[in-house]
C-alpha positions in Angstrom: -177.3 61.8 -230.2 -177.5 61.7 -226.6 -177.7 65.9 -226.5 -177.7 65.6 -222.5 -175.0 63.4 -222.2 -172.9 64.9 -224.3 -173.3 68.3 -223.1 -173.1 67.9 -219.2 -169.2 65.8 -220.4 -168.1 69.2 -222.6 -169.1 71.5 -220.2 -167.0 69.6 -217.3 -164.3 69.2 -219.7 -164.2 73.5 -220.5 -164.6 73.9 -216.6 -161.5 71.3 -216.3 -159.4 73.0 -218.9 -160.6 76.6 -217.3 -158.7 75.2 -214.1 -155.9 74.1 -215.4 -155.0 76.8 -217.6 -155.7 79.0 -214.0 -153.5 76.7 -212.2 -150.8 76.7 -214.4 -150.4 80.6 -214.6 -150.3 80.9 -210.9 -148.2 78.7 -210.4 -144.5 78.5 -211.3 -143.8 75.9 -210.2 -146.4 73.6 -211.7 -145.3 70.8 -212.7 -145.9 67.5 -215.4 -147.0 65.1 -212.7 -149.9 68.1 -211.4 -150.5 68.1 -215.3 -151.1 64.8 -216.0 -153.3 64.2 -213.8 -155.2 67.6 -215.1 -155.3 66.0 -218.5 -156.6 62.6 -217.5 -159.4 64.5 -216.4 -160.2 66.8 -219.6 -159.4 63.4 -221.7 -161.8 61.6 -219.8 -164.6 63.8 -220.3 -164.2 64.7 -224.0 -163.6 60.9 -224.4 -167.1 60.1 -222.8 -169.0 62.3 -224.4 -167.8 61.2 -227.9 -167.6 57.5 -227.2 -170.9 57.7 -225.5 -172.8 60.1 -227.7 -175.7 57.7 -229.2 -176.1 56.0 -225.9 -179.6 55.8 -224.5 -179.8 58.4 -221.4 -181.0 55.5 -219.3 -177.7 53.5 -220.0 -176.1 56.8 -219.8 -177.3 57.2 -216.6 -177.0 53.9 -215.3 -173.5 53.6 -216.2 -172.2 50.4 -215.5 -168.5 50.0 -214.3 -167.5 48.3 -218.2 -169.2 51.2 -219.8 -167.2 53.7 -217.8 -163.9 52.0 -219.0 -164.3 51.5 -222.2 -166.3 55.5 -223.1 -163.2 57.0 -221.1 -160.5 55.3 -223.7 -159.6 57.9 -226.5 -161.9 57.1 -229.6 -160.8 54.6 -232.3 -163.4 56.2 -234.4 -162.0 59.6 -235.4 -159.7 60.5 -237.8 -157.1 62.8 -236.3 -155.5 63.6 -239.0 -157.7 66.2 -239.8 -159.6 64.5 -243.3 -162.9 65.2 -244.0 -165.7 62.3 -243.4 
């Protein structure tokens, strides 16, 4: 597992979600459009760090525009239904 990786994406994503959830109770009148684009943004980086987890750190680093597309996309690889492995 890229360790590195995977933890500089989850910590952007709690800092993202700390802001939003900030946002949101200051706000009345936030609203879905704000929100959406708020959650593109978590998505993205839990996405990334998941998709991209046993990536070298060179590649990670290097990060060509494909690999950027495809890590963002929400992972085909996990169960969400909640069953175990």
């Amino acid at each position: 597992m890229n360790r590195e990786h995977v933890l500089f994406h989850l910590q952007e994503a709690h800092e993202a979600i700390h802001r939003l959830i900030l946002e949101i109770e200051e706000d009345s009148d936030y609203d879905s459009a704000v929100l959406i684009v708020g959650m593109q943004h978590i998505y993205h980086h839990l996405n990334t760090a998941w998709n991209a987890r046993d990536e070298s750190l060179e590649r990670t680093r290097d990060c060509s525009q494909q690999d950027f597309d495809a890590w963002r996309q929400f992972p085909s690889d996990l169960d969400m239904r909640g069953d175990p492995p």
